[in-house]
N, C-alpha and C positions, 0 to 999 in steps of 0.2 A: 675672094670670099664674098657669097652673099650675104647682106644683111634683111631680115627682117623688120619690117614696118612691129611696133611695139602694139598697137589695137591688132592686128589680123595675130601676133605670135599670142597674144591674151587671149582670144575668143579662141585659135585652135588649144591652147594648154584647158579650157572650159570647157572646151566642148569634149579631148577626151576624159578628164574627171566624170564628167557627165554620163558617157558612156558605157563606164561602168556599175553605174547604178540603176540599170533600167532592169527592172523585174515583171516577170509574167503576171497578171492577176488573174487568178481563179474565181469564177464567177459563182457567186453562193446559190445554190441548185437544191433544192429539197428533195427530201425520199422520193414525190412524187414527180418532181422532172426530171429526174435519173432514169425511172423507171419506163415512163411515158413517151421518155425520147431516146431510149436506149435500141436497137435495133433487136438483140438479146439478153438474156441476163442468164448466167450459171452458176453452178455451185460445183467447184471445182478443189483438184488438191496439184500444186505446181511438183512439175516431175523432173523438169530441164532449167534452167537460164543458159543460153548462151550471147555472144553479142558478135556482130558482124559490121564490117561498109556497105553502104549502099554501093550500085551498083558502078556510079560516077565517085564513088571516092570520096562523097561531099557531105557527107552523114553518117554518125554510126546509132543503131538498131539494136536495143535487145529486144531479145526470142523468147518468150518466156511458154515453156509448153506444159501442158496440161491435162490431168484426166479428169475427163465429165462426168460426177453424180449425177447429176441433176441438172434440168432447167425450167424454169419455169417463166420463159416468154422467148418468143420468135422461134426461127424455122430451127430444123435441128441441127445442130452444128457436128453431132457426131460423139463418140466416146474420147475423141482427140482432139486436142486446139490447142494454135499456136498463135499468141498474141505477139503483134511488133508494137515497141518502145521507144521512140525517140531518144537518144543518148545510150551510153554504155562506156564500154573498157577494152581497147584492142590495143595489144601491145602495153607501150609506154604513154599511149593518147587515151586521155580522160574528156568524152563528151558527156557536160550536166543538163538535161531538160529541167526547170524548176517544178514543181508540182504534178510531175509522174510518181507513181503507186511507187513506195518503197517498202511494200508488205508483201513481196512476190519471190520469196527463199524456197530451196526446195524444201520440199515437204508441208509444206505452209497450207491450210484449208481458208478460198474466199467465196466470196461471192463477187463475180465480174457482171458491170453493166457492159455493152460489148456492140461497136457497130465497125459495119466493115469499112476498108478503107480503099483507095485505088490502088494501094500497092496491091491490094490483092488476101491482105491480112486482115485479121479483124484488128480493133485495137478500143481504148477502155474507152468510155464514154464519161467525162467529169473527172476523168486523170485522177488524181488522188482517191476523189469522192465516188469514184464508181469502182472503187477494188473494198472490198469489205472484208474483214477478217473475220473467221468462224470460231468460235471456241467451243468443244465439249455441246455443240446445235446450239448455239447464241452467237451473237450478233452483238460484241460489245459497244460498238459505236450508235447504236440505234435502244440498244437495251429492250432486244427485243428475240425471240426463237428464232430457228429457221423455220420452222412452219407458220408461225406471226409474220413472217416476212412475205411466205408465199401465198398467205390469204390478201396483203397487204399488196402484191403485183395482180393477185384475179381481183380487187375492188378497184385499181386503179387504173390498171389499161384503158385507155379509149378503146 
């Protein structure tokens, strides 16, 4: 039987407590850096979620797809888009990303800030803060229209 030195068994019992306290922080980004540093931005209504592995096994991915109203910035992405998620639900494995959009059900109407990524997918630009929910053409989080919104992306653009 080995025994453990009592300082190195302390620091590792510390270190993992420690471990599981570490959280992501979202960085507080305003209407106008969302928009500015968004690659696009849409006004969409979610049609799909699904969730997948990456291709090594070592990540899961949700899909979340989409029909295009509307856009008002960047190139045109088309009547169809499918945004990938960091985390999801395959099987009986629960991967959680902290401050990914949890306002992406189907049927659901947002407004996506949207830049692409190397996978090849676009994905949300301010995680939480760049998925906006539509109500009835408002914009509860901003207390503002959707066409307040879209005069608010033509003064802002660089």
């Amino acid at each position: 039987m080995r025994v453990v030195p009592t300082r190195l068994a302390i620091s590792l019992i510390a270190l993992l407590m420690l471990a599981g306290t570490s959280s992501a922080v979202l960085m507080d980004l305003s209407k106008e850096d969302l928009i500015n540093n968004a690659d696009g931005i849409v006004l969409a209504v979610v049609q799909d979620v699904s969730y997948a592995w990456a291709e090594d096994h070592s990540q899961i991915y949700t899909y979340v797809t989409l029909n295009v109203s509307d856009q008002f910035k960047g190139e045109s992405v088309g009547p169809t888009l499918t945004v990938q998620i960091p985390g999801g639900k395959v099987g009986d494995i629960t991967q959680v990303t902290s401050d990914t959009p949890k306002n992406l059900e189907i049927g659901a109407e947002v407004i996506l800030h949207l830049f692409m990524k190397e996978t090849g997918y676009y994905w949300i630009y301010g995680w939480e803060k760049g998925s906006l929910n539509v109500e009835n053409e408002a914009i509860p989080d901003y207390m503002m229209t959707v066409n307040q919104f879209r005069q608010l992306v033509e003064h802002t653009v660089k």
